[in-house]
PAVO-528123 format. One record per residue (C-alpha): y, x negated, z. Coordinates in steps of 0.02 Angstrom, whole numbers, plus 50000, padded with zeros to 5 digits. Layout:
N
YXZ;...
REM end
This chain:
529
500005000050000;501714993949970;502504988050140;504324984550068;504934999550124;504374993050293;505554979050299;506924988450252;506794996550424;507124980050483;506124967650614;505024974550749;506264976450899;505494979651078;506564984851219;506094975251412;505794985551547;506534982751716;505364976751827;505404971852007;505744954252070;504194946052160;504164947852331;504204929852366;505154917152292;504064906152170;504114887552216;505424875152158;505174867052024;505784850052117;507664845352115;508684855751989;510544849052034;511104859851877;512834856451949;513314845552097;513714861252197;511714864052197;511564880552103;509534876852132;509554881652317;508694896052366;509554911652322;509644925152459;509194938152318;508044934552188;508604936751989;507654951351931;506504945451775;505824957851630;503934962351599;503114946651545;503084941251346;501784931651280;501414926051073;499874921651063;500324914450891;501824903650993;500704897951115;501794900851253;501994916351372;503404919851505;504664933151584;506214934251512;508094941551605;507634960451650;508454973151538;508594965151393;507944969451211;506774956451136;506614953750944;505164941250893;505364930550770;503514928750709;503014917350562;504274905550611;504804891850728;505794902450830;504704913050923;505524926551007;507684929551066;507904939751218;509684949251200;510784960051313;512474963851255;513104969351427;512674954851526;513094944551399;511254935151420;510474925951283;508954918951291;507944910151140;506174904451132;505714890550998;504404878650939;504924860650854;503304850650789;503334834750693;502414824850586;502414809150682;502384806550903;504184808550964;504304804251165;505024816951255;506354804151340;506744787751296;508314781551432;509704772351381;509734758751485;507774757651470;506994745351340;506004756351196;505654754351009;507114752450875;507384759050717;508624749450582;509314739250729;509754757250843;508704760550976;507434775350950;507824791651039;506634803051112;506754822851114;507844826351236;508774813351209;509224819151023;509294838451095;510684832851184;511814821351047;511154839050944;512154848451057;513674835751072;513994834850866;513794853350850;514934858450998;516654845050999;517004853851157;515674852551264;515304843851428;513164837551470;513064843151673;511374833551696;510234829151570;508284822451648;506564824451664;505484837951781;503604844151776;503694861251714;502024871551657;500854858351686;501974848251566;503084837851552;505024845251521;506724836751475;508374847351544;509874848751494;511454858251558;513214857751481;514784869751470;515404872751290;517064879651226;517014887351053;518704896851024;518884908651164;517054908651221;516614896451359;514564896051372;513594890051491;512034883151414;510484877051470;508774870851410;507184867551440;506334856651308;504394857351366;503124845351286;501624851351234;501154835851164;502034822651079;502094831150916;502344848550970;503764856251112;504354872051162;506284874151170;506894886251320;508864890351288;509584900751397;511734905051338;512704913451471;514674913351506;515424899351582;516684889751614;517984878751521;516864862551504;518584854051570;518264861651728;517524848351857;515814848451856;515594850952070;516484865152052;515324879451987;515884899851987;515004913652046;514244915251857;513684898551831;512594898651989;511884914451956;511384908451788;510594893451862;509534904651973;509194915851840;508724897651719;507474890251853;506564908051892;506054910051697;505514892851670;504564896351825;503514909051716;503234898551592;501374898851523;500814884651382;499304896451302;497994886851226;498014888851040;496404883251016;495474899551021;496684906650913;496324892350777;494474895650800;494954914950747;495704908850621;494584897250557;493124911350543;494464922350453;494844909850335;492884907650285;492664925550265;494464927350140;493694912450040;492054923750015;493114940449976;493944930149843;492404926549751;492054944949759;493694949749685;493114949749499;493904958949346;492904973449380;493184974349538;494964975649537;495184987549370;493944998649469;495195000249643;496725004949495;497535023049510;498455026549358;499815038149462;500275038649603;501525050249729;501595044649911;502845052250043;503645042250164;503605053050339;504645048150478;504485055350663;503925070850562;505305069750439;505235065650248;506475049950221;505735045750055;504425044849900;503605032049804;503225033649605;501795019249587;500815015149403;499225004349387;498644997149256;497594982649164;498574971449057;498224957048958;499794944748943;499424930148821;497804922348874;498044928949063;497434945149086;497874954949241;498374968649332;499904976649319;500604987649453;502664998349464;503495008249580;505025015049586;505525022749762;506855031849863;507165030150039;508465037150172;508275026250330;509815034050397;511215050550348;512205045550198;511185029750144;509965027550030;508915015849958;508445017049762;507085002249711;506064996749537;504604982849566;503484976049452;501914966149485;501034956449401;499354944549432;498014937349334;496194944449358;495934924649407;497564924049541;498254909249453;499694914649404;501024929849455;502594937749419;503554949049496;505464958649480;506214969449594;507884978349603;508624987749748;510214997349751;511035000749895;512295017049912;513285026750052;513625021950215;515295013850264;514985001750134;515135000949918;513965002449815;512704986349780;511074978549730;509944965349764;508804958549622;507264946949662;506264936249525;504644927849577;503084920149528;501604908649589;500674897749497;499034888349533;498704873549394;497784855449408;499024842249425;498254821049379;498734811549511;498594791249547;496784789749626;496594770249685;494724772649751;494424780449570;495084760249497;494164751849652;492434761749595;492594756949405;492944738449424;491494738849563;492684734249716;493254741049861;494934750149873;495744735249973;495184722149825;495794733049685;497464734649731;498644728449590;497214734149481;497744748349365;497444763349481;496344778249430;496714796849393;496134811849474;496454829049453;496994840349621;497364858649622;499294861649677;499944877249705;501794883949703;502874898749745;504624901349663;505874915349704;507744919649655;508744931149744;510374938449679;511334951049765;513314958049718;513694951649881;512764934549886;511984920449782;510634917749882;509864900349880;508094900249796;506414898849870;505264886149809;503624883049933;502074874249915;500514889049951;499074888250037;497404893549945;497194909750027;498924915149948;498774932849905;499914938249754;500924951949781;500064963749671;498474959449741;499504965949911;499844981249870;498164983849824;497274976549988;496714992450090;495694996449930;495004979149897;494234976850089;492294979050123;491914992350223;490284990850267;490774981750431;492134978550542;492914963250518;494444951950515;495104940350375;496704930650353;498144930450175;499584921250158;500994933750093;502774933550022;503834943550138;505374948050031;506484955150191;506134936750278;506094926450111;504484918450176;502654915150161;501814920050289;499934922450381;499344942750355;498044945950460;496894959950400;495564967450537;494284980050465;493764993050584;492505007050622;492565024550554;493565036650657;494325053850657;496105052850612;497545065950607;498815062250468;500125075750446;499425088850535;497635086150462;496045077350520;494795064350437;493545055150446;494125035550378;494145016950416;495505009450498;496214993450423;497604986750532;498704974150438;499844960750539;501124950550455;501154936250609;500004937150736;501144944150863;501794958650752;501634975950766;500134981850634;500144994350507;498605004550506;497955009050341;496595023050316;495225023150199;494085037850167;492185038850159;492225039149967;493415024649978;495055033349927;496745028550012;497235042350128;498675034350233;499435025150320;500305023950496;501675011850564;502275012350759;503875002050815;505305002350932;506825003450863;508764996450884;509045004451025;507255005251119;506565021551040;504765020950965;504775027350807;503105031250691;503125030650511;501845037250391;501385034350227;500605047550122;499715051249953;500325067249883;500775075249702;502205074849603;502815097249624;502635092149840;503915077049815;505165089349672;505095102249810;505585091449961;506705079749837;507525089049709;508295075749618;506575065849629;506485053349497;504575051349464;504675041649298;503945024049242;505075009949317;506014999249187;505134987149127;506524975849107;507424975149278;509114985249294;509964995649416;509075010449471;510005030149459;510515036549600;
REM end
């Protein structure tokens, strides 16, 4: 089924609940002189933490401020941001790894390695020039070393002034190991960072209370069960691939298709879809468009045109989409995207290849002239225009369990059956303009009620991140697509369901009267309003 209308209702957004304080006061963590006025005494009333986060796909797991709304950031380096606009908290949760061992602290006036004739910083050491060059105005309040999680942590404190806005920030940079840390950042208001640094307000010290009791929380998870899952997902993808012949996929094609979009039991939009075989040069493929209409909100609507395209082998892909944008408190405007993928064998310099044909070893042949061998590489490339913004394009290097995004809408269709199961895609996500891991789990029959009727079908629950909120796709006993259902909180803490629904083209002209349930353009253009 064709999620995009799912992004366009933005990221999964989860409000915190307020929860209680402990009753006791969890241990110091040893000294943590944020300020020389000791904000790290024991506070007569404990800050008041959230319910407790954890991303299994981060690794990491602690409570956040209480009352704030949390928006995860799965997929990428930054894992989750805690947010509340009232106390003016901010509170992000990260992940930095790198290629090569970086020490979490390398002193100053402490021998250590050099690099070009300057002497080699560790993290926290560069976390802190980071913060210096990015913020002129700024003032480091103490900058060291704790134990933290089992772990080892660098800290540092400073007061910023950016304009009017005088922060006080302060992070935790944990090390996992020395190629992987977690970054704790916790932005509150502060002082001017002229102000003397013994001298600390009311805030400030309740910000330092607030700091120490979630990195108290902290949890490092261990990621090695999840790779494990992963791992056993990955084998069974590679084995659905080889499955996925021409006939298999021209079989799963409907030529027409009418789906309603349903949300909290109101209609906020329709898809027209086409499927089709298509042979394109020497590439045969499938060939899949929809145009769609949706109303996330009173007086704005989106109008959209897509085209897929993918080769019965996945080697190659194309793909144009155009979305226009109308009502609101805003003009007029649309956003076109242009993208393909392309798997091909690349020769590359192979020295072992020159070592085996003069009958040496690699180390005696160098100098020799070096072999050839050919590898497999595999590339993504995406360009974004909108009438507001040239976006930058996307170029990334893809994994082979890519799945093209025809092959994506498609997916509920293409997934044995016969037992429950999980597998694991790497997909384009056009609302984050990234690649990332889908993770597909194949469930048991059940009895389902989708607008107002029941049925007997499979679940499928589909995860784009680990952490994120699935849509649950529905496949009936004869192996036709009969829905699908998507749960969220919204903006301002409200869960929210949305359904997806097959239907016919007189339901959608009686709900929509100016329903436009004709063939996309095969060229892209603006969509009618």
């Amino acid at each position: 089924m064709n999620r995009a209308w799912i992004v366009m209702l933005g990221s999964v957004i989860v409000a915190c609940g307020l929860a209680a304080a402990d009753p006791a006061s969890p241990p110091s963590p040893g000294a943590l002189p944020a300020l020389a006025g000791r904000p790290d005494e024991t506070p007569s009333t404990q800050p008041v933490l959230g319910e407790r986060f954890s991303s299994q796909a981060g690794g990491i797991s602690l409570r956040p401020p209480a009352g704030c709304t949390t928006i995860r950031r799965a997929g990428s380096d930054s894992i989750a941001e805690f947010v509340s606009e009232e106390k003016k908290i901010n509170l992000k949760v990260s992940r930095t790894g790198f290629s090569k061992p970086i020490k979490l602290s390398i002193p100053a006036d402490k021998p250590g390695p050099t690099i070009n004739g300057e002497k080699e910083k560790g993290m926290l050491e560069m976390t802190a020039s980071q913060f210096q060059l990015r913020m002129p105005n700024s003032k480091i309040l103490r900058q060291d070393v704790m134990p933290l999680a089992g772990h080892d942590a660098g800290i540092v404190i400073l007061r910023a002034t950016a304009g009017v806005q005088k922060q006080f920030i302060q992070q935790a940079v944990i090390q996992s190991n020395e190629q992987q840390y977690y970054n704790i950042i916790l932005t509150t208001p502060g002082q001017d960072y002229t102000a003397p640094a013994d001298q600390p307000d009311a805030n400030e010290l309740a910000a330092a209370q607030l700091f120490r009791a979630v990195i108290d929380s902290v949890e490092l998870l261990d990621l090695e069960k999840l790779r494990a899952d992963q791992d056993d997902r990955l084998f069974r993808t590679r084995s659905l691939f080889v499955n996925w012949t021409q006939a298999k996929l021209t079989a799963v094609l409907i030529p027409e298709q009418w789906i309603r979009v349903v949300r909290d039991g109101k209609d906020v939009g329709y898809s027209y879809i086409v499927e089709e075989a298509e042979t394109r040069g020497n590439a045969p493929g499938v060939k899949i468009g929809i145009r769609s209409r949706t109303v996330p909100q009173p007086n704005r609507q989106v109008d959209g045109e897509t085209w897929y395209r993918v080769s019965f082998d996945r080697r190659t892909e194309n793909w144009s989409s155009i979305v226009l944008f109308t009502g609101g408190n805003e003009n007029a405007y649309h956003a076109t995207e242009v993208g393909s993928s392309e798997l091909r064998r690349k020769p590359v310099a192979d020295p072992r290849a020159a070592a085996m044909d003069a009958g040496q070893d690699e180390e005696h042949a160098k100098g020799a002239n070096v072999g050839v061998k050919l590898v497999d590489v595999y590339t993504l490339f995406v360009h974004r225009v909108t009438k507001k913004v040239n976006a930058p394009d996307i170029e990334r290097d893809l994994p082979p369990f890519y799945l093209a995004q025809g092959l994506g809408h498609l997916l509920p269709r293409l997934m044995p059956l016969n037992e429950p199961r999980g597998y694991l895609f790497a997909s384009y996500v056009s609302g984050e303009a990234e690649v990332k891991l889908r993770y597909i789990d194949v469930g048991v029959p059940t009895e389902v009620t989708l607008d107002g009727r029941k049925v007997i079908a499979t679940p499928i629950s589909d995860r784009m991140g680990f952490d994120a909120s699935p849509t649950i796709h529905y496949i009936g006993s004869n192996g036709r697509y009969v829905g699908s259902v998507t749960t969220f909180i919204d903006e301002v803490g409200k869960k929210s369901t949305v359904m997806v629904l097959p239907s016919d083209a007189d339901t959608l002209k009686r709900i929509w009267a100016d329903a436009a349930l004709t063939r996309p353009s095969e060229e892209p253009r603006v969509p009618s309003r």
